[in-house]
C-alpha positions as CSV (number, residue, x, y, z in Angstrom):
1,X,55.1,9.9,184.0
2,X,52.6,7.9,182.3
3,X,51.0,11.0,180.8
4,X,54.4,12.5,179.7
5,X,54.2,12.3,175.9
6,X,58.2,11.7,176.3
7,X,57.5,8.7,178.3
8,X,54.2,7.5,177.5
9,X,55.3,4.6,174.8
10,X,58.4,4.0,177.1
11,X,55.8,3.5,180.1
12,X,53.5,1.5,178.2
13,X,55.8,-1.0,176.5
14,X,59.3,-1.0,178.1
15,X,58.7,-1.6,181.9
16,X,61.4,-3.7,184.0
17,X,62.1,-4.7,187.1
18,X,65.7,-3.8,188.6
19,X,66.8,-6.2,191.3
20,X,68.5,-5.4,194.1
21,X,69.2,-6.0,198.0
22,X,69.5,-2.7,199.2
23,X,69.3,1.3,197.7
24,X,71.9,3.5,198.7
25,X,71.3,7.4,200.2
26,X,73.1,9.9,201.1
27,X,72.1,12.1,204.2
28,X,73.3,15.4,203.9
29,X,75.2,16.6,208.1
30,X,77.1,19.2,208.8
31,X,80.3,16.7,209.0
32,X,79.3,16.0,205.4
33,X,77.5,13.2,203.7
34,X,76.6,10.2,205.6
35,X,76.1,6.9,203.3
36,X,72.3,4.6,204.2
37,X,72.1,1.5,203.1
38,X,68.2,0.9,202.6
39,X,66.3,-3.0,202.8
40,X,63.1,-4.7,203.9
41,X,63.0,-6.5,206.9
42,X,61.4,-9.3,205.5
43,X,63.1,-9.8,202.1
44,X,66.6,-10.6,200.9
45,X,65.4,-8.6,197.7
46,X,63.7,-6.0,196.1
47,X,62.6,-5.0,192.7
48,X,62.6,-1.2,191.5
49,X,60.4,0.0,188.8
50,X,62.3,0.6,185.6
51,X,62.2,1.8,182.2
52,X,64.7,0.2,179.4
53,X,65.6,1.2,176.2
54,X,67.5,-0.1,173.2
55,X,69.5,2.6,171.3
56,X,72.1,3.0,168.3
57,X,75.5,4.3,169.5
58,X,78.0,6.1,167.4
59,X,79.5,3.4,166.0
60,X,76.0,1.6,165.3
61,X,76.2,-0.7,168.3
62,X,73.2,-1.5,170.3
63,X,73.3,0.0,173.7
64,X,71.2,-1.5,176.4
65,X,69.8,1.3,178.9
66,X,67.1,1.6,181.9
67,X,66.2,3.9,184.4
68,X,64.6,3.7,188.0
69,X,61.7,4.9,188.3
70,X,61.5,7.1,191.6
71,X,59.2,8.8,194.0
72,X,58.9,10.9,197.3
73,X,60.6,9.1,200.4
74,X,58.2,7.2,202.7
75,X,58.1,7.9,205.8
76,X,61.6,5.9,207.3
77,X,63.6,7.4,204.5
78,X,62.6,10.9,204.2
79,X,64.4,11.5,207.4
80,X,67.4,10.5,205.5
81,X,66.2,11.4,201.9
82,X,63.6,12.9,200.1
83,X,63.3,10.7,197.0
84,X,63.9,7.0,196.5
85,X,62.8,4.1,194.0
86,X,59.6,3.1,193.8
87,X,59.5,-0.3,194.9
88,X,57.0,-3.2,193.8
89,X,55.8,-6.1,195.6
90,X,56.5,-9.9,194.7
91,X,52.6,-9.8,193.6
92,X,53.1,-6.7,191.6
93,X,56.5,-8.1,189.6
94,X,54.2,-10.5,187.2
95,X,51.6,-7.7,186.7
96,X,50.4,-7.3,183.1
97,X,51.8,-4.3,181.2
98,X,48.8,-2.1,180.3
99,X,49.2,1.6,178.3
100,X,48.2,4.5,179.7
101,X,44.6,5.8,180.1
C-alpha cells in the first residue's frame, strides 16, 4: 500500500488508529452466514491500522473519513475468514510516522 502512488501521501502522513474491542466476520455455511465476534485474550482493546481523510462534500462541508487497513487472516481467523484488520500493538500505537522508502 505504501508504494501505491494513490496511497503513498495518505500512508505517509494520515495514519490512525481505530479502536475497538472486538472485529466482526462472517463465516460463510451451508445454513448461511454465521456472525464471529473476534478479541485478544489479554486485552479489553485493540487498535486497527487506519487511514483518514478530510474532504469537501457537495455542499462544501468537511467530511471526516478513514479506512481499516486490512490483511490476510492469521491463523485462528482464516478458518472463519480470509482477511481481517491489521492490528497493532500497545508499543506500536506511539510509533513515529515515517514516508515510504
Amino acid at each position: 500500500m505504501a508504494t501505491n502512488l494513490m496511497f503513498r501521501t495518505t500512508f505517509a502522513e494520515r495514519r490512525c488508529l481505530v479502536p475497538a474491542d472486538a472485529f466482526y466476520k462472517w463465516k460463510v455455511e451451508p445454513s448461511g452466514k454465521q456472525p464471529f465476534a473476534i478479541t485478544w485474550r489479554d486485552s479489553d482493546i485493540l487498535a486497527f491500522a487506519g487511514l483518514w481523510k478530510l474532504w469537501r462534500g457537495n455542499a462544501g462541508e468537511i467530511i471526516r473519513t478513514f479506512a481499516i487497513i486490512t490483511t490476510d487472516a492469521n491463523a485462528p481467523t482464516r478458518a472463519v475468514h480470509d482477511r481481517m484488520p491489521v492490528i497493532l500493538e500497545p508499543e506500536d500505537w506511539a510509533a513515529p510516522i515515517r514516508g515510504p522508502s
